[in-house]
C-alpha positions in Angstrom: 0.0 0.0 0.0 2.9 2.2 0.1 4.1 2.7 -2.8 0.1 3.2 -3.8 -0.2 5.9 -0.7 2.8 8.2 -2.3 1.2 8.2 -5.3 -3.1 8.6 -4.3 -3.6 9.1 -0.5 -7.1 8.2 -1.1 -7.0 4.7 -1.5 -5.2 4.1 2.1 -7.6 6.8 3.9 -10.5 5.3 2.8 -9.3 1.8 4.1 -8.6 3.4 7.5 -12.0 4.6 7.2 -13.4 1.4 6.3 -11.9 -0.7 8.6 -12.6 1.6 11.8 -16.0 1.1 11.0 -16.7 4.9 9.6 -18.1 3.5 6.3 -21.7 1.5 5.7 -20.0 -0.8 3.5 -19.3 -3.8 6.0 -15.5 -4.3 6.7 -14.5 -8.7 6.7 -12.6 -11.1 5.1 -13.1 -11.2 1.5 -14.4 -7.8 0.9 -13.3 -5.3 -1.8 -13.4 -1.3 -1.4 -13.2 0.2 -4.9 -11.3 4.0 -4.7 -11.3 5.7 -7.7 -8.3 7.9 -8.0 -8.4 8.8 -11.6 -10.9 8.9 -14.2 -10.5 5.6 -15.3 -8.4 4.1 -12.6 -9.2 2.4 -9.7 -7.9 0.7 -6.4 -9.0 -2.2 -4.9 -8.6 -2.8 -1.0 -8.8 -6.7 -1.0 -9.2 -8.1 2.6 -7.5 -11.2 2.5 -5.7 -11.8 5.8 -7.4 -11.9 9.4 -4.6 -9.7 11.5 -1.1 -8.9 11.0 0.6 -11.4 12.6 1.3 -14.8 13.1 -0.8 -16.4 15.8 0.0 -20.3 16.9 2.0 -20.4 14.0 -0.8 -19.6 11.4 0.2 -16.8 8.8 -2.3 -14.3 8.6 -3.4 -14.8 5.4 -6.6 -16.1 4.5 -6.9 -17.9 0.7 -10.5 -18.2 0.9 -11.1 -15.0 1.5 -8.6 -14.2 -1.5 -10.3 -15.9 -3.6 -13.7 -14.0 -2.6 -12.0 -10.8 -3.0 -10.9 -11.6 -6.6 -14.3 -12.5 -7.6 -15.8 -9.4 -6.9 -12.4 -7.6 -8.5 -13.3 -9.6 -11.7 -16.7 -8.3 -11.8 -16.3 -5.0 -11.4 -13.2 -5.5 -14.4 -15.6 -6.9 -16.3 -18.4 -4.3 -16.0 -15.9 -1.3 -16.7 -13.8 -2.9 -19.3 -10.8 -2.6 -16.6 -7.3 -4.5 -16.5 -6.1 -5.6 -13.9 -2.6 -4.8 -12.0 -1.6 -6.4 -8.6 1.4 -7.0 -6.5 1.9 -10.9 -5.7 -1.0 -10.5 -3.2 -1.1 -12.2 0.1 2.8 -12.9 -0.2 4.4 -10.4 1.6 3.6 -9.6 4.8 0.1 -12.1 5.5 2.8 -15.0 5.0 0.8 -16.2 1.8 2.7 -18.9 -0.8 2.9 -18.0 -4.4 2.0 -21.4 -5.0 -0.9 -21.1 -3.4 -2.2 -17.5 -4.5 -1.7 -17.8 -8.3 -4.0 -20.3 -9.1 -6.2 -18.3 -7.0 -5.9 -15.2 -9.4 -5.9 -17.4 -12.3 -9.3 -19.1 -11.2 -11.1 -15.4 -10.4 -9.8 -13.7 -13.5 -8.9 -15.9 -16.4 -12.7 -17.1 -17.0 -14.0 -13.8 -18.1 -10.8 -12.9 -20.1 -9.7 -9.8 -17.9 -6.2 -8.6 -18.8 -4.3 -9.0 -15.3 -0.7 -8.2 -15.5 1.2 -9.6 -11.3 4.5 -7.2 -10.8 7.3 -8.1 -8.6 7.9 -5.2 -6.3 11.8 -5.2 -5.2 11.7 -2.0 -3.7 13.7 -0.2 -6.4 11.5 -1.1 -9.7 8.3 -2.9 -10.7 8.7 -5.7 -13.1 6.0 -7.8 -14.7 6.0 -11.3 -13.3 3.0 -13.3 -15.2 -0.4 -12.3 -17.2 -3.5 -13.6 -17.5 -5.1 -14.5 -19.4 -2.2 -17.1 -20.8 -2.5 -17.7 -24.5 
């Protein structure tokens, strides 16, 4: 969210919002808050870890709720014509496995043919990993 936040502030104050509570929309696993920061670009807060840290040994990530999340992203690609462009979701900090999450964005997004491009964020430069649809 970073890297997002430096660029659009909105997207990370609206999630703030939205997870205090402030907003109608409900906050839980598996939701999506759509921010639009430019005409025709959006930002999708995906809830898809419960926490930030590891508890009995369980990463925080949640695939299920992944996989919910990227449902409704796929919709709402679809309805608007969008691509879509994500980090390796889940990876990072909720303690996901590639293995696991790719299918998972594969599965939500491949079906209705929306262009997703996965980048590889090293901290100095953003490199295109994998797209979907594979042809």
């Amino acid at each position: 969210m970073l890297a997002i936040s430096k660029r659009w502030p909105e997207p990370e104050i609206e999630f703030r919002k939205w997870a205090r509570g402030d907003l109608a929309k409900p906050y839980g696993l598996g939701e999506v808050q759509l921010v639009q920061v430019e005409p025709e670009l959006w930002v999708a807060n995906l809830v898809g870890q419960h926490g930030v840290r590891r508890h009995g040994g369980a990463a925080p990530v949640r695939y299920e709720a992944i996989q919910e999340g990227l449902g409704k992203v796929a919709r709402f690609a679809l309805e608007v014509g969008a691509s879509v462009h994500m980090p390796r979701i889940g990876c990072g900090l909720a303690g996901g496995r590639w293995e696991e999450v790719e299918p998972l964005i594969a599965e939500a997004l491949e079906p209705g043919g929306v262009e997703t491009t996965v980048y590889d964020l090293d901290g100095e430069s953003v490199e295109p990993m994998g797209n979907w649809p594979k042809r």
